[in-house]
LOSE-614212 format. One record per residue (C-alpha): residue number from 1; residue in one letter; z, y, x negated. Coordinates in nm, 2 decimals. Example, Ala and Ser with C-alpha at 12.3 -4.5 7.8 and 13.67 -1.06 7.14 Angstrom:
BEGIN
> 1,A,0.78,-0.45,-1.23
> 2,S,0.71,-0.11,-1.37
//
This chain:
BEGIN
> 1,X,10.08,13.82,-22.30
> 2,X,10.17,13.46,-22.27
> 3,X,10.40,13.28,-22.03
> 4,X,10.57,12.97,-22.16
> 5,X,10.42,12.66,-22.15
> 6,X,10.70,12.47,-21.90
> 7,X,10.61,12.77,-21.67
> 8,X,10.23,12.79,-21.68
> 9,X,10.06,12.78,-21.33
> 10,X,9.89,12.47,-21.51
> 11,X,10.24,12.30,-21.53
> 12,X,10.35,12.42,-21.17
> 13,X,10.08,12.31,-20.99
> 14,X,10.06,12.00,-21.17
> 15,X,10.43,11.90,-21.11
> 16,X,10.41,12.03,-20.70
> 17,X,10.13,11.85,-20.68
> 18,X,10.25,11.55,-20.86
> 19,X,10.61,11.59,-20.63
> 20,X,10.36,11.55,-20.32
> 21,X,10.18,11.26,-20.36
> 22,X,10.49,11.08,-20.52
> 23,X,10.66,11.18,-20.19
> 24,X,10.42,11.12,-19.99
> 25,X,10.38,10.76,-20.11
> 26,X,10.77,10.67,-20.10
> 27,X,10.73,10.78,-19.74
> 28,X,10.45,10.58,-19.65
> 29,X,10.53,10.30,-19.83
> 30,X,10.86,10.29,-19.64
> 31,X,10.68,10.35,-19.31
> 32,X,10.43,10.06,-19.39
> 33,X,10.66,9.82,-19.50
> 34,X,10.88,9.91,-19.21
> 35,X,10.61,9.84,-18.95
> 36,X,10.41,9.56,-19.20
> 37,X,10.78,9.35,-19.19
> 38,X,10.80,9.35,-18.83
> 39,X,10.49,9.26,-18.77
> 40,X,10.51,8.99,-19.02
> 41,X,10.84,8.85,-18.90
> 42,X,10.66,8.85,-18.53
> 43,X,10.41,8.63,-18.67
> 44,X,10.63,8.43,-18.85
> 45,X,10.82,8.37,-18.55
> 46,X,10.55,8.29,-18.34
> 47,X,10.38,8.02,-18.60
> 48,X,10.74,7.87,-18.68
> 49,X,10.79,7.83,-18.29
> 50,X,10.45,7.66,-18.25
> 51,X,10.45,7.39,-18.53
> 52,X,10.82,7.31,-18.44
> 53,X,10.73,7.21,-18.06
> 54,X,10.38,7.10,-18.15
> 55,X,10.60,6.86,-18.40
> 56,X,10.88,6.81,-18.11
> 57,X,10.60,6.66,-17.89
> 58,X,10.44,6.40,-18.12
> 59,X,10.50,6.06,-18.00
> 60,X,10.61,5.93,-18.38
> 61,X,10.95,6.18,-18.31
> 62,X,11.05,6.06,-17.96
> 63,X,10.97,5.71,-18.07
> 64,X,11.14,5.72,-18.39
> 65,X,11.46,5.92,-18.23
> 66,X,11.48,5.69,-17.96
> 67,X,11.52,5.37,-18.20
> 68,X,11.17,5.22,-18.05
> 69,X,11.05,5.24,-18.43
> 70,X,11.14,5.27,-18.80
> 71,X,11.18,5.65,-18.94
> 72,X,10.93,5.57,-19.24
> 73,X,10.61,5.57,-18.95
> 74,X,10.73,5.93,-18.91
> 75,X,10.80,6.05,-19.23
> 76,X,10.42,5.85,-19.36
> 77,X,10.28,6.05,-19.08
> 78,X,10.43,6.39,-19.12
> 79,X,10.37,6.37,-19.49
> 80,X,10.01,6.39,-19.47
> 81,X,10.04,6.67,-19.19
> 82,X,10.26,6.86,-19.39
> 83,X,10.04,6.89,-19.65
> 84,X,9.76,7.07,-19.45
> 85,X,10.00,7.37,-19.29
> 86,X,10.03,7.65,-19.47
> 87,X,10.33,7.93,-19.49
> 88,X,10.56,7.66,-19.40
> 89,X,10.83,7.59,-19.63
> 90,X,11.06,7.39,-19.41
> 91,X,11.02,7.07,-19.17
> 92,X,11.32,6.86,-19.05
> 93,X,11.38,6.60,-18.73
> 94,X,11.68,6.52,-18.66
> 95,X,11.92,6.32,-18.37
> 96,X,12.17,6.47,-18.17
> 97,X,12.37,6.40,-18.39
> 98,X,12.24,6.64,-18.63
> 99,X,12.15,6.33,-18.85
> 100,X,11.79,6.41,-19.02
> 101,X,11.54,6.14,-18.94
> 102,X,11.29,6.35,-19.16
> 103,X,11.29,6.57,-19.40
> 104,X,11.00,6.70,-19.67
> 105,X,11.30,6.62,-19.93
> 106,X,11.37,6.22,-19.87
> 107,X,11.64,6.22,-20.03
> 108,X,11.82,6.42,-19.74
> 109,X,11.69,6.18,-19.47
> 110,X,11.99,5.99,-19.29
> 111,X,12.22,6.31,-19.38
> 112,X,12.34,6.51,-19.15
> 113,X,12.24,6.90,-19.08
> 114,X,12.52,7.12,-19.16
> 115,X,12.36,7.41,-19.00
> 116,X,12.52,7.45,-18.62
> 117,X,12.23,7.64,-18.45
> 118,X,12.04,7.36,-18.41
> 119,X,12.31,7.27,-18.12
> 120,X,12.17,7.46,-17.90
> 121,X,11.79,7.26,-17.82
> 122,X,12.03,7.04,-17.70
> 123,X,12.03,7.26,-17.38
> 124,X,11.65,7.23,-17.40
> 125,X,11.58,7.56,-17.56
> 126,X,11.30,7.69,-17.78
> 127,X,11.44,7.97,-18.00
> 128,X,11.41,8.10,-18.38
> 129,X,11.78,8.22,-18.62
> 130,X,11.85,8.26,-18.93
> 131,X,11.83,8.00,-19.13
> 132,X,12.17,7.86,-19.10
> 133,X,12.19,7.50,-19.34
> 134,X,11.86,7.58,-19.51
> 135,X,11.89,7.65,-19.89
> 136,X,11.65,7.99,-19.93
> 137,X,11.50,7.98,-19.61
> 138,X,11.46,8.30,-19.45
> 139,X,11.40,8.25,-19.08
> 140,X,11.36,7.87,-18.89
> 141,X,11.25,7.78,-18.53
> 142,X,11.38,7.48,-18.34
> 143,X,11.27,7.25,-18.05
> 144,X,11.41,7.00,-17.86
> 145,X,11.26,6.66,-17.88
> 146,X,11.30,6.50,-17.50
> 147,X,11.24,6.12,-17.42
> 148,X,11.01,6.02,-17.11
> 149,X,11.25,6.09,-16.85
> 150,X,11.29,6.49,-17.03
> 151,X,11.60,6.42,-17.18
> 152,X,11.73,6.55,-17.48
> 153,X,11.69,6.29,-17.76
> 154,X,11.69,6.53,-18.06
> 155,X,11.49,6.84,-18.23
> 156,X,11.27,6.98,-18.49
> 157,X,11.33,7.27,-18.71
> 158,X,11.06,7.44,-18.85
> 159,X,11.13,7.75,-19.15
> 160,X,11.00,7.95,-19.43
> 161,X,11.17,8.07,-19.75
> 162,X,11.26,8.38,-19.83
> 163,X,11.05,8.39,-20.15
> 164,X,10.74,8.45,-19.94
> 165,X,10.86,8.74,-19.76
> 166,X,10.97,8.88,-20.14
> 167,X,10.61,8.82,-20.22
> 168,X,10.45,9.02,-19.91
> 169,X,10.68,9.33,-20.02
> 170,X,10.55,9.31,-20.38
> 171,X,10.25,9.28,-20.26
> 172,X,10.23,9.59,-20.03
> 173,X,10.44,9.78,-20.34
> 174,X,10.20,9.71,-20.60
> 175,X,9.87,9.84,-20.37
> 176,X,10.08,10.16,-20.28
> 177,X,10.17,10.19,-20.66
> 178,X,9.78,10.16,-20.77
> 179,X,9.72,10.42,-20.46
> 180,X,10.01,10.69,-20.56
> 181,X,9.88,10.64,-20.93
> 182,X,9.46,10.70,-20.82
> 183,X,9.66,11.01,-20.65
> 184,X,9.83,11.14,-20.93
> 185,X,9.57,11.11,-21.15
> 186,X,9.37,11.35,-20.91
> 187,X,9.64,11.56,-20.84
> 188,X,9.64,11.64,-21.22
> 189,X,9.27,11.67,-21.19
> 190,X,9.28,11.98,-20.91
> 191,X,9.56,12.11,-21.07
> 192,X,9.38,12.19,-21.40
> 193,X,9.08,12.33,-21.23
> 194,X,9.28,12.52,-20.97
> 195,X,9.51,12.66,-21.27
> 196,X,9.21,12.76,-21.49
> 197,X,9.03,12.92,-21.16
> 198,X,9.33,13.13,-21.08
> 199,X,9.40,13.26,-21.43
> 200,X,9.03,13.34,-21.48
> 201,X,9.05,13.53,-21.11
> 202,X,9.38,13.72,-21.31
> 203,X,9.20,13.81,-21.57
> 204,X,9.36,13.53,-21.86
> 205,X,9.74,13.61,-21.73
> 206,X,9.96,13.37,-21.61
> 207,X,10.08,13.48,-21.26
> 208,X,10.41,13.61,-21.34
> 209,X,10.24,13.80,-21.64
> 210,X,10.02,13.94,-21.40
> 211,X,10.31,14.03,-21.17
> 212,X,10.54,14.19,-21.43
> 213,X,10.21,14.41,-21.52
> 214,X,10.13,14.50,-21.15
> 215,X,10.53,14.61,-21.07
> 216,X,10.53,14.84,-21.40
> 217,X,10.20,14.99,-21.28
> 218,X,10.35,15.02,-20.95
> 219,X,10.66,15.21,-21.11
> 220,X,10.41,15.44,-21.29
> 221,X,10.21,15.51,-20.91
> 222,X,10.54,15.52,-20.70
> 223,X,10.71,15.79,-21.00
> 224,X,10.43,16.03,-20.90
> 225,X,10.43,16.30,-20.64
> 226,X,10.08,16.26,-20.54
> 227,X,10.04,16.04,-20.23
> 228,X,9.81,15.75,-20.25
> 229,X,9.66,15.52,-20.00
> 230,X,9.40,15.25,-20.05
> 231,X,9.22,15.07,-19.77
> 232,X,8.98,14.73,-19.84
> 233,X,8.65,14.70,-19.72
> 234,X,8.81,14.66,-19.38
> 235,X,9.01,15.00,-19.34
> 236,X,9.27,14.83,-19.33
> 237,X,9.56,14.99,-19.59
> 238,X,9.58,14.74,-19.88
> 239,X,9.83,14.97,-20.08
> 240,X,9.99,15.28,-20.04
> 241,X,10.29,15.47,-20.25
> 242,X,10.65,15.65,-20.14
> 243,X,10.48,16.01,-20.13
> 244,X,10.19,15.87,-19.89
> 245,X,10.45,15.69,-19.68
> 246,X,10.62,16.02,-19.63
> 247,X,10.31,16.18,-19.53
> 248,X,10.21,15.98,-19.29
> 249,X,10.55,15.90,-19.14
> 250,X,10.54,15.54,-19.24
> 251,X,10.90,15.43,-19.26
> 252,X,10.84,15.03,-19.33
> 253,X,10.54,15.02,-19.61
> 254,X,10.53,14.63,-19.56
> 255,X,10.44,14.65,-19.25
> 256,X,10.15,14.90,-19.28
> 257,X,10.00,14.70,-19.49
> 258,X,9.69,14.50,-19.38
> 259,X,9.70,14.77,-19.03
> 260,X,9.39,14.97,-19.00
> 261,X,9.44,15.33,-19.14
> 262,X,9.31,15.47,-18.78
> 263,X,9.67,15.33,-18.67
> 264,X,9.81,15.59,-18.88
> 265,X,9.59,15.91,-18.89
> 266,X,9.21,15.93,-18.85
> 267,X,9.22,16.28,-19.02
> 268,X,9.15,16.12,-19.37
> 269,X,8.81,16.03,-19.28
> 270,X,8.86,15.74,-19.57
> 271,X,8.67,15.45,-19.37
> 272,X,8.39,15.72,-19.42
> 273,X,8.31,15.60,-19.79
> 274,X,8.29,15.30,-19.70
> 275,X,7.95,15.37,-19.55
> 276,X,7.84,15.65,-19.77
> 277,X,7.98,15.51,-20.13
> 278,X,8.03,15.91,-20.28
> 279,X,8.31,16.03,-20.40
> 280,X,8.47,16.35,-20.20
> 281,X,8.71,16.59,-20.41
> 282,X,8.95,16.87,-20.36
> 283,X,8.91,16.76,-19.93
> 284,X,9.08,16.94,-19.70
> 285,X,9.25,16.79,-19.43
> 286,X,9.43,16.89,-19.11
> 287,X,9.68,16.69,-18.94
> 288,X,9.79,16.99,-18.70
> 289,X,9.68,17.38,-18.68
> 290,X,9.89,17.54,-19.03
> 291,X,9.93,17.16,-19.20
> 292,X,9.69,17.08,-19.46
> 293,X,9.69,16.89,-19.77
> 294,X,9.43,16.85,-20.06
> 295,X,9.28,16.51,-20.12
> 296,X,9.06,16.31,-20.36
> 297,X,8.87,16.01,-20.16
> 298,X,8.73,15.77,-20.40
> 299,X,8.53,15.44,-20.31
> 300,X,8.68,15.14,-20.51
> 301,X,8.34,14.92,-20.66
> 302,X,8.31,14.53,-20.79
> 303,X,8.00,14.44,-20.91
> 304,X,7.85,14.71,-20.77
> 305,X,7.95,14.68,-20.43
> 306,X,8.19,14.90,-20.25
> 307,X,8.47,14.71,-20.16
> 308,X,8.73,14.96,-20.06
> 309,X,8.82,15.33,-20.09
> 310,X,9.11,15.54,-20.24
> 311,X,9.28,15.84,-20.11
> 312,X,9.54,16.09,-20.39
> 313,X,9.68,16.40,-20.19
> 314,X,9.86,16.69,-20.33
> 315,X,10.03,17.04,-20.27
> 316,X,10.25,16.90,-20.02
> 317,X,10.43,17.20,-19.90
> 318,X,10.74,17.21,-19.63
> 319,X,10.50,17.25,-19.36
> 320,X,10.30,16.94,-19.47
> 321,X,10.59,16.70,-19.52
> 322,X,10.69,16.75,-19.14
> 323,X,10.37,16.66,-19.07
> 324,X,10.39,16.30,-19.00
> 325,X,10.65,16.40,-18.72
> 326,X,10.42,16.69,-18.59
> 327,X,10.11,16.43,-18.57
> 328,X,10.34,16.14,-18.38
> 329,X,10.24,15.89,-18.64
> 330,X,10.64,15.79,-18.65
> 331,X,10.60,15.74,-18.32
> 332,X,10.30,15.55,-18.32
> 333,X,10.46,15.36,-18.62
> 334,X,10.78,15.23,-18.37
> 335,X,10.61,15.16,-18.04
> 336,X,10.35,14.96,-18.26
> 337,X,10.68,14.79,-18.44
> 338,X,10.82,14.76,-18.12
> 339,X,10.51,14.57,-17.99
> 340,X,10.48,14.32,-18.27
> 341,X,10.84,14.27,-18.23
> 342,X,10.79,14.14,-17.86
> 343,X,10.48,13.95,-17.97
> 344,X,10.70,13.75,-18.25
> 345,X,10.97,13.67,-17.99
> 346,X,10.70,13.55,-17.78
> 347,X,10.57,13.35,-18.07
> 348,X,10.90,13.18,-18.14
> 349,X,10.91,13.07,-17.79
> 350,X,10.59,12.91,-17.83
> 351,X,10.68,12.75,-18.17
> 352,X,10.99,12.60,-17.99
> 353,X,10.85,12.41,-17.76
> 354,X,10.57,12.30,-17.97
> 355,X,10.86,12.14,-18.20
> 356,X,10.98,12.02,-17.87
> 357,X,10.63,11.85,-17.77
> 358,X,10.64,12.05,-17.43
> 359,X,10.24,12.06,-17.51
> 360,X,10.16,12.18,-17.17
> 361,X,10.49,12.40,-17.10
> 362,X,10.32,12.60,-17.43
> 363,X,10.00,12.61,-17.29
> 364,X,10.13,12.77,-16.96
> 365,X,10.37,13.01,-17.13
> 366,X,10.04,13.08,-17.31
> 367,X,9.84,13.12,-17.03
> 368,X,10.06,13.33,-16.85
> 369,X,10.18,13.60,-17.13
> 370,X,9.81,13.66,-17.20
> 371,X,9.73,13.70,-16.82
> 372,X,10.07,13.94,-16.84
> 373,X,9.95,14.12,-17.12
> 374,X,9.62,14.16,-17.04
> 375,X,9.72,14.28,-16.71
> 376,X,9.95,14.55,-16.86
> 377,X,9.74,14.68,-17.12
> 378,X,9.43,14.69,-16.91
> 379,X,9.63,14.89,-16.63
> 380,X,9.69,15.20,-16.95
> 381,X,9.38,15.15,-17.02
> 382,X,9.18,15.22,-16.72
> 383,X,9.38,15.51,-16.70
> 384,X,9.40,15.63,-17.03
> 385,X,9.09,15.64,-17.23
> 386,X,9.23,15.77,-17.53
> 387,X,9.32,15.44,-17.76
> 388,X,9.56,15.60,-17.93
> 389,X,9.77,15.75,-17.62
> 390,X,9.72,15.44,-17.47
> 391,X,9.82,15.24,-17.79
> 392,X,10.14,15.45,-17.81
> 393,X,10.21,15.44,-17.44
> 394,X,10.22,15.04,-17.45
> 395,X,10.41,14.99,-17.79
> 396,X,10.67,15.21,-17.62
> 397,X,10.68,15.03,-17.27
> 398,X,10.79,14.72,-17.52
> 399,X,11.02,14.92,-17.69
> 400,X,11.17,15.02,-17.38
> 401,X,11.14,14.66,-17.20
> 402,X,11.38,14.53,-17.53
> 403,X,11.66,14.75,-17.43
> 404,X,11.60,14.67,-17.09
> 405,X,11.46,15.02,-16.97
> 406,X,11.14,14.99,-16.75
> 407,X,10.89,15.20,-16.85
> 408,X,10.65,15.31,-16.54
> 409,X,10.32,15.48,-16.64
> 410,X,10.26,15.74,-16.30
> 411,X,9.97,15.57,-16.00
> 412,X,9.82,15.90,-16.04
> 413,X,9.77,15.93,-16.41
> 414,X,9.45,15.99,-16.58
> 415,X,9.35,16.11,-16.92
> 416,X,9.02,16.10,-17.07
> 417,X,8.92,16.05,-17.45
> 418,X,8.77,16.36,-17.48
> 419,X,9.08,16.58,-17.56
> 420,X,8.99,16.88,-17.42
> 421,X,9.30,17.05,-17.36
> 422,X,9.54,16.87,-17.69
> 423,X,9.41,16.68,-17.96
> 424,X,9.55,16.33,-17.94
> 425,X,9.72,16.35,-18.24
> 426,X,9.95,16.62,-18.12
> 427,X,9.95,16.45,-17.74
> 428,X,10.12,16.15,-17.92
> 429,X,10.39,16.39,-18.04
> 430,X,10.46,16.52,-17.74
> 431,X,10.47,16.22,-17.55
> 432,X,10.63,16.02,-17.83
> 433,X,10.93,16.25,-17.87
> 434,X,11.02,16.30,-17.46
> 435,X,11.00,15.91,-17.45
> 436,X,11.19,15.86,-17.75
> 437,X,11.44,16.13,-17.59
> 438,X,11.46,15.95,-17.25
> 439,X,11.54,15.61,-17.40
> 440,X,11.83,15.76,-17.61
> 441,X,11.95,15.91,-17.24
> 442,X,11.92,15.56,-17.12
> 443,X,12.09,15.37,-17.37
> 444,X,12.38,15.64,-17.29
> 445,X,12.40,15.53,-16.95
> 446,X,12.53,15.25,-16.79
> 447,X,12.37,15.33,-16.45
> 448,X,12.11,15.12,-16.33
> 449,X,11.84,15.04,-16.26
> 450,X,11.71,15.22,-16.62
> 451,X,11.35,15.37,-16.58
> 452,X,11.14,15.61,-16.73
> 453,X,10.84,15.69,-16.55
> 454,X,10.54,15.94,-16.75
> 455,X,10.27,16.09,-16.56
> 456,X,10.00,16.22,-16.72
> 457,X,9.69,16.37,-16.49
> 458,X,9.40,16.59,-16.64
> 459,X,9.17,16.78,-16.45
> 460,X,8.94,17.06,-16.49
> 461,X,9.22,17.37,-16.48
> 462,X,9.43,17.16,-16.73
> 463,X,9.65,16.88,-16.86
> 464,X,9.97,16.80,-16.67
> 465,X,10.26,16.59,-16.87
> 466,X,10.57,16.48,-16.68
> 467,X,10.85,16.23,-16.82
> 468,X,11.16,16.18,-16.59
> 469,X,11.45,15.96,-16.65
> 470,X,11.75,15.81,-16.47
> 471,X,11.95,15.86,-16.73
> 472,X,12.25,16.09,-16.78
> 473,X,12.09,16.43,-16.72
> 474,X,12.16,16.73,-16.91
> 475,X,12.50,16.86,-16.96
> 476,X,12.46,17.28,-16.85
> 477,X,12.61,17.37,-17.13
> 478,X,12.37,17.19,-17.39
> 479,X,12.07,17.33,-17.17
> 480,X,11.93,17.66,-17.33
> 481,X,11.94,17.45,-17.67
> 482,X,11.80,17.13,-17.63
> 483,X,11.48,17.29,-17.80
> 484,X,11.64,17.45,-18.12
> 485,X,11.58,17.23,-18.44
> 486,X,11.86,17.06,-18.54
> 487,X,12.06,17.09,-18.23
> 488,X,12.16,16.74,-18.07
> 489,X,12.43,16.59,-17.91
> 490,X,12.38,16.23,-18.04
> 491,X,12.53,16.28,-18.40
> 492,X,12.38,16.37,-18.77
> 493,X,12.04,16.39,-18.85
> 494,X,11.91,16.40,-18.54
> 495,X,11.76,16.72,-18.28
> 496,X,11.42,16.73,-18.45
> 497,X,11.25,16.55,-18.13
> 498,X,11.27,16.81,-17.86
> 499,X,11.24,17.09,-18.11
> 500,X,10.88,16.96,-18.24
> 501,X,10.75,16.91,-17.86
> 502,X,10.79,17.26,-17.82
> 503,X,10.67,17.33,-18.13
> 504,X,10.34,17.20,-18.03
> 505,X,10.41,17.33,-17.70
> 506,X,10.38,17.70,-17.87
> 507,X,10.09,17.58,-18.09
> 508,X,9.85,17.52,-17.82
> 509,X,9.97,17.75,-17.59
> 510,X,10.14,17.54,-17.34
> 511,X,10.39,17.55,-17.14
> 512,X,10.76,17.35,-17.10
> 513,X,11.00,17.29,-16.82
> 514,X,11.28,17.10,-16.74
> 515,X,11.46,16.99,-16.44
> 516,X,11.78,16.82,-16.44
> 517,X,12.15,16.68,-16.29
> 518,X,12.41,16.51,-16.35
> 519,X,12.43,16.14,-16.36
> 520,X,12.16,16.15,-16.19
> 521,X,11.82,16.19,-16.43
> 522,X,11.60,16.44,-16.61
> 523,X,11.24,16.57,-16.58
> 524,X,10.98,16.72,-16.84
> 525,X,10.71,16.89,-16.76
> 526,X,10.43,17.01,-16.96
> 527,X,10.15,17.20,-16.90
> 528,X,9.84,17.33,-17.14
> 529,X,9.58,17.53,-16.95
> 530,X,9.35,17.69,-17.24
> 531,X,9.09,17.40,-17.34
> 532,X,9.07,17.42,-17.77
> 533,X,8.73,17.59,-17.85
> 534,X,8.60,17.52,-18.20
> 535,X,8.87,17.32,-18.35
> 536,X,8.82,16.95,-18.55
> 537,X,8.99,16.66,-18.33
> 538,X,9.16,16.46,-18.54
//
């Protein structure tokens, strides 16, 4: 399969790269001429206005100006001196008249200066102008000429044509065009190389001949009902298809990708072939007591080496597909959405004022969000030792902080990582859900202030939940159903929360209790007493 020649990566590169350095060079062409011209003029300037009063002080021009002596003695003497000064185009003395007692052109000696700037060294002033009266001259300095006594007697003008200023611009043009050209010529050079690397790297395709073949593939993988998930030498998910996004409760596939798969579930054990390289078949795997699903975990090999690992699961049955709700990976999914959604507001703040050059502002804002953060995080995580309760517990205090609810994890709360009493897993769902439920109250409400504060203590009799709102409360008459699937008061497609907390809340023998009143709040608390015995963690 062949792409056409206009839109080979060979051609591509070649005329992006090409675009660059042509760009590139108007710009700093523009940029150096810009500064070269300014700096020329300056010196320019600065030699005109030297000759012309190192001329007005000779004493052949105050003689000659004030009739003491003949003109030729001047023009004899500035003759030969003219000869030896360089980048000057331009000498004339005249009277104050304006009549020209000298001139490199005789023949304009006894006329008179048309220009009128001159007029002005008649005040006694040293200053450079256009070159007003001066047939292709570019820029001219003049100087008074005083007698004795410091009286004005007449001046000198001193200029340069414009014809050396075209030259300095041709100049600087024709070194910029040998530069952009050397450039080009190396552009074209990397481009072939990089084109011929890339197609070899794509197996002989062209790119879009590549990416036409991967999305047809990718039609083929997402048309089956198998789930599939592969992860890259890293765990972290480098593909995974509709069926396995249902699964696992993964509602934005773009964004899982590149994640670890542990932020998702730990039950598929597929970091594990990583390590061991051997393929596992026909794999059972729990994500709560009565789910399970069949999987094939494959390690993925390049030159030998194992460079990721491959998961296909199968009989999905009812139970399974309400399994990524039952596990609390969707709500592991949002508060971790919820976090990197607060960490990219954070990032455009930064990126402001960097555009805005506030370097040290930036730094500070910096500073002071990672002290924040740190501060926050590290207060769940002395309490809670389980990562992912305390990874769920965070995303959803930023969750809650966007719509302006404050989240409060309980003084007294403490939860180790050994999950003696729930499997994390099913902790996450239970927490997830009456913290997803509280927020909803919230939103409802336009009482403040809006808080949420979870308490979560374990001890050797058992494992104590509470979640209490300030929210709305619970209207009596919605009470006794708050817990029947499918039941809520919020609109379609909703009531599954409350109804899969006490689902687990049954599953592990637990037990459930709520406490509330009217525009005042809500409280939910959980209780599990019977420690698992002989049961996977997952």
């Amino acid at each position: 399969m062949q792409q056409e020649k206009g839109h080979s990566i060979h051609r591509q590169l070649t005329r992006m790269n090409l675009t660059l350095v042509i760009a590139t060079a108007v710009l700093a062409f523009v940029g150096t001429m810009l500064i070269t011209v300014r700096i020329e003029y300056h010196s320019i300037d600065s030699n005109l206005t030297n000759l012309a009063q190192i001329i007005a002080q000779l004493p052949q021009a105050r003689l000659v100006l004030s009739g003491e002596t003949e003109s030729e003695w001047l023009t004899d003497y500035l003759d030969g001196a003219v000869e030896t000064i360089e980048n000057v185009d331009v000498i004339l003395v005249g009277d104050q008249a304006g009549t020209l007692v000298y001139s490199q052109d005789h023949r304009q000696i006894g006329a008179v200066y048309s220009g009128t700037a001159w007029k002005e060294t008649l005040q006694g002033t040293t200053y450079v102008a256009g070159a007003e009266g001066l047939s292709q001259a570019e820029r001219c300095a003049f100087a008074p000429v005083t007698d004795e006594a410091g009286n004005v007697i007449g001046f000198v003008a001193a200029g340069i044509y414009t014809r050396n200023i075209r030259m300095l611009v041709w100049s600087t043009l024709l070194q910029f065009l040998l530069i952009a050209a050397a450039a080009c010529l190396f552009a074209m050079l990397l481009s072939s190389r990089v084109s011929r690397r890339i197609k070899q790297s794509l197996l002989g395709y062209e790119p879009e001949d590549f990416s036409r073949l991967f999305r047809r593939q990718e039609v083929v993988l997402e048309s089956l009902e198998e789930g599939i998930i592969a992860i890259d030498h890293s765990a972290r998910i480098i593909y995974i298809n509709q069926a396995a996004a249902q699964l696992y409760g993964i509602r934005d596939r773009e964004a899982a990708l590149g994640r670890p798969i542990q932020d998702y579930s730990r039950a598929t054990r597929l970091e594990r072939l990583l390590r061991t390289g051997k393929p596992e078949r026909n794999v059972s795997i729990d994500f709560l007591p009565g789910g399970r699903v069949l999987a094939d975990r494959l390690p993925i090999r390049q030159d030998g080496k194992v460079v990721g690992a491959v998961a296909i699961f199968r009989d999905r049955t009812e139970v399974t597909q309400l399994a990524e709700d039952l596990t609390g990976v969707r709500h592991m999914v949002e508060a971790m959405r919820a976090y990197t959604h607060e960490f990219m507001n954070k990032l455009h703040v930064i990126h402001g004022l960097l555009q805005m050059e506030q370097y040290d502002m930036a730094q500070d804002y910096i500073m002071e969000i990672t002290r924040t953060q740190q501060q926050a995080v590290s207060r769940v995580m002395d309490r809670i030792k389980d990562p992912t309760v305390a990874a769920l517990l965070v995303g959803k205090t930023s969750r809650a902080a966007e719509l302006g609810i404050r989240l409060i994890l309980g003084a007294d709360s403490q939860l180790s990582a050994a999950g003696r009493f729930l499997p994390s897993a099913a902790l996450v769902s239970v927490l997830g859900n009456l913290i997803a439920n509280a927020i909803d109250s919230l939103n409802q409400s336009g009482r403040q202030p809006k808080e949420i504060t979870v308490s979560i203590q374990e001890t050797e009799k058992g494992l104590f939940l509470c979640v209490e709102d300030t929210g709305l409360g619970i209207d009596p008459a919605v009470r006794p159903h708050i817990f029947e699937k499918g039941f809520s008061t919020k609109g379609e497609d909703r009531g599954t929360g409350l109804s899969l907390v006490k689902e687990v809340v049954d599953t592990y023998h637990g037990q459930i209790r709520v406490e509330s009143e009217r525009a005042v709040g809500a409280v939910f608390y959980v209780s599990f007493y019977q420690p698992l015995e002989g049961e996977e963690r997952t």
